[in-house]
BANU-846380 format. One record per residue (C-alpha): x, y, z; residue in three letters. Coordinates in Angstrom, 3 decimals, always signed. Layout:
BEGIN
X:Y:Z:ALA
...
// end
This chain:
BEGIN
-149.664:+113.855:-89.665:UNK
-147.286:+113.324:-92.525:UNK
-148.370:+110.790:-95.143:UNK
-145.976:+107.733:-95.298:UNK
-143.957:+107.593:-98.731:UNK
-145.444:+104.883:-100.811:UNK
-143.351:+102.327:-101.500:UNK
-143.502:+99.069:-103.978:UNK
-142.214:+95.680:-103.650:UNK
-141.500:+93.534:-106.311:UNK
-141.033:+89.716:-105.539:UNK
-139.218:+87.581:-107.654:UNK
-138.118:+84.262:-105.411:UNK
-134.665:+83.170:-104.477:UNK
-133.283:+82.488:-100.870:UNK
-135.213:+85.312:-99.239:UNK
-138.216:+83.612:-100.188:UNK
-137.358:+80.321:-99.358:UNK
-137.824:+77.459:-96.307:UNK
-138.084:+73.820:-95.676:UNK
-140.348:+71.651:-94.508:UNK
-139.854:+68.839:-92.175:UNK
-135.986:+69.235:-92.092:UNK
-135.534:+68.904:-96.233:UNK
-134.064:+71.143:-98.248:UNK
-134.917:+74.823:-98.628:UNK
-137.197:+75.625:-101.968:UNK
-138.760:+78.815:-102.970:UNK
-142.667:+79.226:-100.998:UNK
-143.026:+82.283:-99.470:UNK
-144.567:+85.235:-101.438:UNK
-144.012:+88.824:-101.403:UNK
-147.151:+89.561:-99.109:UNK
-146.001:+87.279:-96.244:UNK
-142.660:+88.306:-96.169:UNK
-143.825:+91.479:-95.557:UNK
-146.049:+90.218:-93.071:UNK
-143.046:+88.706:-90.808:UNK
-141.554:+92.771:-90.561:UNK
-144.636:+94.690:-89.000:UNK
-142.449:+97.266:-88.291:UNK
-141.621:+97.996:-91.897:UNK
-145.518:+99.598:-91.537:UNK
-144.429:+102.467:-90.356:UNK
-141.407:+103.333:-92.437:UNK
-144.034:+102.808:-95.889:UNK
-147.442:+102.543:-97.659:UNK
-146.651:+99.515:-99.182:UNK
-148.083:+97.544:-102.016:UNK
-146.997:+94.172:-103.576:UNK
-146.286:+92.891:-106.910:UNK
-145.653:+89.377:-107.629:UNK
-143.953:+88.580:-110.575:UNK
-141.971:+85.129:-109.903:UNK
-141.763:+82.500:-107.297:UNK
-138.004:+81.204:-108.802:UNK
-134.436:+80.471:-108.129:UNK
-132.552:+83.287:-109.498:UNK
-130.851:+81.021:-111.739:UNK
-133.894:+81.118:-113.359:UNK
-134.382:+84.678:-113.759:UNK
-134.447:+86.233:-117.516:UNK
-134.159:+89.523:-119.243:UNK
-137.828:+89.134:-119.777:UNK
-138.807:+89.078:-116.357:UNK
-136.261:+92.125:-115.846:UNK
-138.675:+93.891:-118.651:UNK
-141.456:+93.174:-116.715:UNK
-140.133:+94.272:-113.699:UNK
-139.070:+97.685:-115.335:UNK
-143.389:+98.084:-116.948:UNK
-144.506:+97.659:-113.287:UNK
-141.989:+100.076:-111.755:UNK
-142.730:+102.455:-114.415:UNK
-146.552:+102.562:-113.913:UNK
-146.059:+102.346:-109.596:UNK
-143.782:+105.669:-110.112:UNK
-146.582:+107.311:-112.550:UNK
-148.769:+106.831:-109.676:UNK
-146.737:+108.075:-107.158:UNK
-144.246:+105.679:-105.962:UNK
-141.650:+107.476:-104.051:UNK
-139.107:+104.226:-104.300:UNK
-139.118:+100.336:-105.809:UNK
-137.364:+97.646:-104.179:UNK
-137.067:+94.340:-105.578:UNK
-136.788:+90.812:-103.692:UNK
-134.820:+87.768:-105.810:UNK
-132.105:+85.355:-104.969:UNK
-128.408:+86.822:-104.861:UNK
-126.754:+84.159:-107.581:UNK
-127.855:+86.854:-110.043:UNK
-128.206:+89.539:-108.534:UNK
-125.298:+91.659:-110.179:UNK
-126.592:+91.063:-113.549:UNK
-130.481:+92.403:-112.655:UNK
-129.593:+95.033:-110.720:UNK
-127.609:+96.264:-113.495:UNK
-129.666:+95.710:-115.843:UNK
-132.445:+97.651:-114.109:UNK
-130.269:+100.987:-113.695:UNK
-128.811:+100.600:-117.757:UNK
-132.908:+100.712:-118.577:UNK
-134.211:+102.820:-116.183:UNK
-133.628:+106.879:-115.779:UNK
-135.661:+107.400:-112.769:UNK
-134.661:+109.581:-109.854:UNK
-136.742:+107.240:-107.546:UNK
-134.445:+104.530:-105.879:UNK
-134.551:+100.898:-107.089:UNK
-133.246:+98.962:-104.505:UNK
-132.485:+95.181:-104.867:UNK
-132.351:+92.855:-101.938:UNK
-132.294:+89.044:-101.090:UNK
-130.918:+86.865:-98.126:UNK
-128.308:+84.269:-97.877:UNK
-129.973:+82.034:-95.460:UNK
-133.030:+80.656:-95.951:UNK
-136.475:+81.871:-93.517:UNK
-135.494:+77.903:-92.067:UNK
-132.296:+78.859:-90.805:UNK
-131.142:+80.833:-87.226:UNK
-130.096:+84.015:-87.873:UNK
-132.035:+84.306:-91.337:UNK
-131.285:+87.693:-92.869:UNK
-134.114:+88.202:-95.084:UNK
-136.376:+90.606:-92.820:UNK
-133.543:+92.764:-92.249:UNK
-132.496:+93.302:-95.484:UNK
-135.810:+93.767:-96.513:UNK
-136.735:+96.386:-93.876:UNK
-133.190:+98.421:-95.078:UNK
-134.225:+97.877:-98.719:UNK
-137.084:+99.359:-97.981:UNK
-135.828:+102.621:-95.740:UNK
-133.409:+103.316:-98.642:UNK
-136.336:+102.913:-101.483:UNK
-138.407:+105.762:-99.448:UNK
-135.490:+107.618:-98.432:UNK
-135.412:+111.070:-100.266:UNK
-131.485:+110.664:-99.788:UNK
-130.950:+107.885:-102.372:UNK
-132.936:+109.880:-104.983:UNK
-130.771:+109.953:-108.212:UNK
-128.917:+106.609:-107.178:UNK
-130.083:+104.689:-109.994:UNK
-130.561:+100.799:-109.313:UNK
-128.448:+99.818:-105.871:UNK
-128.311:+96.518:-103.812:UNK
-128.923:+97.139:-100.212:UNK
-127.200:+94.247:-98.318:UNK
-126.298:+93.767:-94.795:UNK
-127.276:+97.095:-93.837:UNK
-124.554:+98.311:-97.242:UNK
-125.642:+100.520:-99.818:UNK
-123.748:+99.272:-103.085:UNK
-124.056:+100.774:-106.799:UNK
-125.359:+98.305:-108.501:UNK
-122.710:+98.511:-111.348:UNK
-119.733:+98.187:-109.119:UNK
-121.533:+95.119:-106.327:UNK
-119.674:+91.367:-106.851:UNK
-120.975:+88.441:-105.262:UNK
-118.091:+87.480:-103.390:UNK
-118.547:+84.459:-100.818:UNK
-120.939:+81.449:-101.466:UNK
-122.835:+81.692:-98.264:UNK
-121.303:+85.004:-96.147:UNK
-124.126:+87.247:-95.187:UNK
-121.650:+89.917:-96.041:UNK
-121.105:+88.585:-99.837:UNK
-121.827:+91.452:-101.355:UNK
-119.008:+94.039:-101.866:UNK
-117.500:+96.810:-104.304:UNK
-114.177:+96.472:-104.817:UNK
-112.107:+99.025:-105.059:UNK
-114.978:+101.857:-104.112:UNK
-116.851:+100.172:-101.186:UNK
-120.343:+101.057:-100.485:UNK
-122.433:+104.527:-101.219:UNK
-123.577:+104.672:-97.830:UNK
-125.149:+102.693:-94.898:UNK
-128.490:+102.190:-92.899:UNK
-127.604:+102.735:-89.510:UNK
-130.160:+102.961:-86.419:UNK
-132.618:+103.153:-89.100:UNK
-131.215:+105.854:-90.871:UNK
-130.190:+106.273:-94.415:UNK
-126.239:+107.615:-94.672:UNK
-124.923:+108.684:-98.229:UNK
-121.425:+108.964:-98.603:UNK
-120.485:+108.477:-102.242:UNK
-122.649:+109.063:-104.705:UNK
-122.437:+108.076:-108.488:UNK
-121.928:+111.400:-111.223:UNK
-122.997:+110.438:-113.686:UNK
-125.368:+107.358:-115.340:UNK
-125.538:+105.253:-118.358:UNK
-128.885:+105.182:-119.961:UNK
-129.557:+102.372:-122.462:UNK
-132.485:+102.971:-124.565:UNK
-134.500:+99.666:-125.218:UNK
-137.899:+98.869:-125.849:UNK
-140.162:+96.055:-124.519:UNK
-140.036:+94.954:-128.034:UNK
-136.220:+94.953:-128.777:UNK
-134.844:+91.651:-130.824:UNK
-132.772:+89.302:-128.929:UNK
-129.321:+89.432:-128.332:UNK
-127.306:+86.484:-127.057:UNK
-123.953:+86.976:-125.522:UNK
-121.754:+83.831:-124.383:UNK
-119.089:+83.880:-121.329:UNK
-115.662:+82.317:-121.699:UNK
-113.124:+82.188:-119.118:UNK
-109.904:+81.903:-120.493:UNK
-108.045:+78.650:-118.762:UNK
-104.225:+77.653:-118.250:UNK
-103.266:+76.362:-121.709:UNK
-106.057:+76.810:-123.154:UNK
-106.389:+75.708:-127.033:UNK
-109.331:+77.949:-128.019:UNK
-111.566:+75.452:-129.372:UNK
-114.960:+76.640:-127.109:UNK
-113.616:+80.399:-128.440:UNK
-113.636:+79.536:-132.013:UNK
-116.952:+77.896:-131.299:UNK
-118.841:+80.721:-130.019:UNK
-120.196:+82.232:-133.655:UNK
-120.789:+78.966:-134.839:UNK
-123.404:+78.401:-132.378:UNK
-125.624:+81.519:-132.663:UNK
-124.596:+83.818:-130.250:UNK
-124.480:+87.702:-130.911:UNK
-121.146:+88.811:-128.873:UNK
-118.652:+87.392:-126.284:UNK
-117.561:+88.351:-123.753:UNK
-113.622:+87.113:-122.752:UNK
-112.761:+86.736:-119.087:UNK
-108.918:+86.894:-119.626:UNK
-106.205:+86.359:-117.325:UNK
-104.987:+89.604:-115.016:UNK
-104.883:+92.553:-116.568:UNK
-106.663:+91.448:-120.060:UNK
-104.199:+88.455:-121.582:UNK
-104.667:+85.133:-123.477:UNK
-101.736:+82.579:-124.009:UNK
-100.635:+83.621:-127.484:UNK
-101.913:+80.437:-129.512:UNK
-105.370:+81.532:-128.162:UNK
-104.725:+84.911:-130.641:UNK
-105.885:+83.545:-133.845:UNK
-108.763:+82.116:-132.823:UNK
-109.932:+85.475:-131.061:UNK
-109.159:+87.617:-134.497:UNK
-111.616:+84.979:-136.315:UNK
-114.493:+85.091:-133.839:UNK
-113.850:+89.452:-133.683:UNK
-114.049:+89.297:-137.371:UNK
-117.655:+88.021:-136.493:UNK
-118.742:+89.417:-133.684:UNK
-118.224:+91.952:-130.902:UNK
-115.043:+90.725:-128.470:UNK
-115.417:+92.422:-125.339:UNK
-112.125:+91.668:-122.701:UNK
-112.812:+91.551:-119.135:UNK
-110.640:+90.340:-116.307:UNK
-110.902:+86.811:-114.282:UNK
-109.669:+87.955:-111.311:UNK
-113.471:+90.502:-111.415:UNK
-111.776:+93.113:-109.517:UNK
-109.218:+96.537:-111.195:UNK
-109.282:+97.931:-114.131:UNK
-108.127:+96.093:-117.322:UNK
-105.512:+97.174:-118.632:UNK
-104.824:+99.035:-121.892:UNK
-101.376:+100.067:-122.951:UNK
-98.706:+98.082:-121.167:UNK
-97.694:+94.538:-122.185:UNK
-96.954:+94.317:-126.054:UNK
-96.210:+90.558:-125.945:UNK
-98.398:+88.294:-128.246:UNK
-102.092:+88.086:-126.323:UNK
-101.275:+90.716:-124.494:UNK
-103.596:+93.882:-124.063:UNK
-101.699:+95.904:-126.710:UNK
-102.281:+92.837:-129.069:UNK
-105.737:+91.619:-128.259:UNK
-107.392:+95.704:-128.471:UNK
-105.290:+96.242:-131.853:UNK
-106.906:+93.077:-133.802:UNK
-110.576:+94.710:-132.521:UNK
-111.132:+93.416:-129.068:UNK
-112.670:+95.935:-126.892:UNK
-111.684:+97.020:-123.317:UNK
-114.488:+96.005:-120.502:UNK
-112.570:+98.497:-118.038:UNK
-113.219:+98.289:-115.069:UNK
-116.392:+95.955:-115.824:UNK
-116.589:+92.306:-114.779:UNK
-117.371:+90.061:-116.721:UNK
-120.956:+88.991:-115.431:UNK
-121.559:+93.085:-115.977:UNK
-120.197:+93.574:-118.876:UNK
-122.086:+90.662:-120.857:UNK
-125.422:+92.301:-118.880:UNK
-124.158:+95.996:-121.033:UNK
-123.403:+94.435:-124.391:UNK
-126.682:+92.025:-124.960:UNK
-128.385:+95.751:-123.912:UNK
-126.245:+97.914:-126.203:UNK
-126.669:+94.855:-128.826:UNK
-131.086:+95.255:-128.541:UNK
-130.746:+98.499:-128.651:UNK
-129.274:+98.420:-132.191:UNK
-126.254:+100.058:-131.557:UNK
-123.751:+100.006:-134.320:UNK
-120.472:+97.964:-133.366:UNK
-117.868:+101.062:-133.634:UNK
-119.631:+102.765:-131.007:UNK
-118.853:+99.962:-128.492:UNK
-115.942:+100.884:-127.184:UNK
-117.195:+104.416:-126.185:UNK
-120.264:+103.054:-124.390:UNK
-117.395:+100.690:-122.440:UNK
-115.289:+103.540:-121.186:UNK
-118.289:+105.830:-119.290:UNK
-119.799:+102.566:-118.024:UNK
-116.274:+101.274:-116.620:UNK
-115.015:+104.977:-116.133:UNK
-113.054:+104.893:-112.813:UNK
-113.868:+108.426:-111.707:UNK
-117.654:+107.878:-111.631:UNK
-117.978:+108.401:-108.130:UNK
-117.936:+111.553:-105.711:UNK
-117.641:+111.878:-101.903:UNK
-121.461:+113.893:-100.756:UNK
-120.560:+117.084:-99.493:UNK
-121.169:+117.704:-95.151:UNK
-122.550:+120.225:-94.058:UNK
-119.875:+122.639:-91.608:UNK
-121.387:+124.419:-88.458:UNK
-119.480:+126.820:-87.303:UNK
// end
């Protein structure tokens, strides 16, 4: 008989781990074991073993606990773990996942996975997205994925996944690429896969980095911009309107605080590619990247902050930033699998 592929899963809270009591609201109460325990059919796709790390919100989640989550995956795949997958809530879900495949190289999958509705609730989605998360972390097919979010029986590259809808179980999506594959009938399908990865070197040790999030809003007078170094933080990261563009008497302010620190422009609208070389107009694209501001890509901004506090800890030096940008938002990073033709 063919041993099972070993499998561990890493609990961290949020929705999927969550239920009332007595008709109140939903908190977090339901640990890794017994969720496990509700899916006895997940016994025979896995050995299984359980790690524990948090019983949180996701909101509550922190690069620490993302470190701590990379030491046990590390020493589970030294003793032969064939594939992680990690339970959380979904409000941050984009910014671990990512996180885990910019510090990890492994070929084994990491698979992240969570519920919108609570174990209270009809039609909870926890146990199925668990059981999925778990085919696709022992499925030799999504070897060399990297870190992926397995959601509604959707394969998604955790770099390119949004959070979409407050409460659809179908909230998570990749726009503009769609899923790398499916689970269907219990079966792992592969259809895109990612060529190529971004590796960022940090150790447990690595100093802080602290990167604040601005949106930029309709007539906005750039007082919370020109605030930003003032108050500590390391880097910002600009959500700007469309394409990458402020309202020109936001421009000043934004030279000052690039002066300082790293500027990094993303787009509000968290879907396309920014753009680089077509409006000249004062705080346009052409204007903001010539005073030092540096293209997130195709990055959101919820990604891209995840990449620079990274790139920031790992001590690399500020001219190299905009390189490190364009591979992680590089449009062409993904490739249709091959099929096999029987003739």
């Amino acid at each position: 008989m063919t041993a099972l592929p070993k499998v561990t899963v890493i609990s961290l809270g949020g929705t999927i781990a969550s239920s009332s009591q007595d008709g109140g609201a939903a908190t977090v109460r339901i640990s890794g074991s017994d969720l496990l325990a509700a899916i006895p059919q997940v016994r025979q796709v896995a050995s299984l073993e359980v790690r524990q790390v948090n019983m949180v919100p996701s909101g509550d989640l922190t690069l620490a606990d993302m470190f701590a989550v990379r030491a046990l995956a590390s020493a589970a795949i030294d003793d032969g773990c064939d594939g992680i997958v990690v339970t959380q809530g979904t409000d941050t879900l984009e910014e671990t996942s990512y996180a885990m495949d910019l510090l990890t190289a492994w070929d084994e999958p990491i698979v992240f996975t969570g519920a919108m509705r609570n174990s209270s609730l009809p039609g909870a989605d926890g146990p199925a997205n668990l059981l999925a998360a778990i085919q696709v972390a022992a499925s030799k097919q999504a070897r060399g994925l990297g870190s992926v979010v397995v959601f509604n029986d959707e394969i998604h590259a955790s770099r390119l996944v949004r959070k979409t809808h407050t409460s659809s179980t179908s909230t998570f999506k990749s726009p503009g690429a769609g899923p790398l594959g499916h689970v269907i009938e219990d079966r792992v399908r592969i259809t895109l896969r990612p060529t190529g990865r971004l590796h960022v070197q940090v150790p447990d040790d690595a100093p802080e980095a602290r990167v604040a999030q601005v949106s930029v809003a309709f007539d906005d007078d750039a007082r919370l911009i020109r605030a930003i170094p003032g108050l500590g933080f390391d880097g910002l990261i600009l959500a700007a309107f469309g394409g990458g563009h402020v309202p020109s008497p936001v421009v000043p302010a934004l030279s000052e605080v690039a002066s300082q620190i790293p500027v990094i422009v993303a787009s509000r609208t968290n879907s396309g590619e920014g753009l680089q070389n077509t409006y000249g107009y004062p705080g346009s694209e052409v204007d903001l990247l010539s005073r030092g501001l540096v293209p997130a890509v195709s990055l959101d901004a919820a990604h891209a902050a995840v990449l620079l506090r990274l790139l920031l800890m790992a001590g690399v030096e500020r001219s190299s930033l905009r390189g490190w940008f364009e591979q992680a938002g590089a449009p062409d990073g993904l490739a249709v699998v091959p099929q096999t033709v029987i003739t």
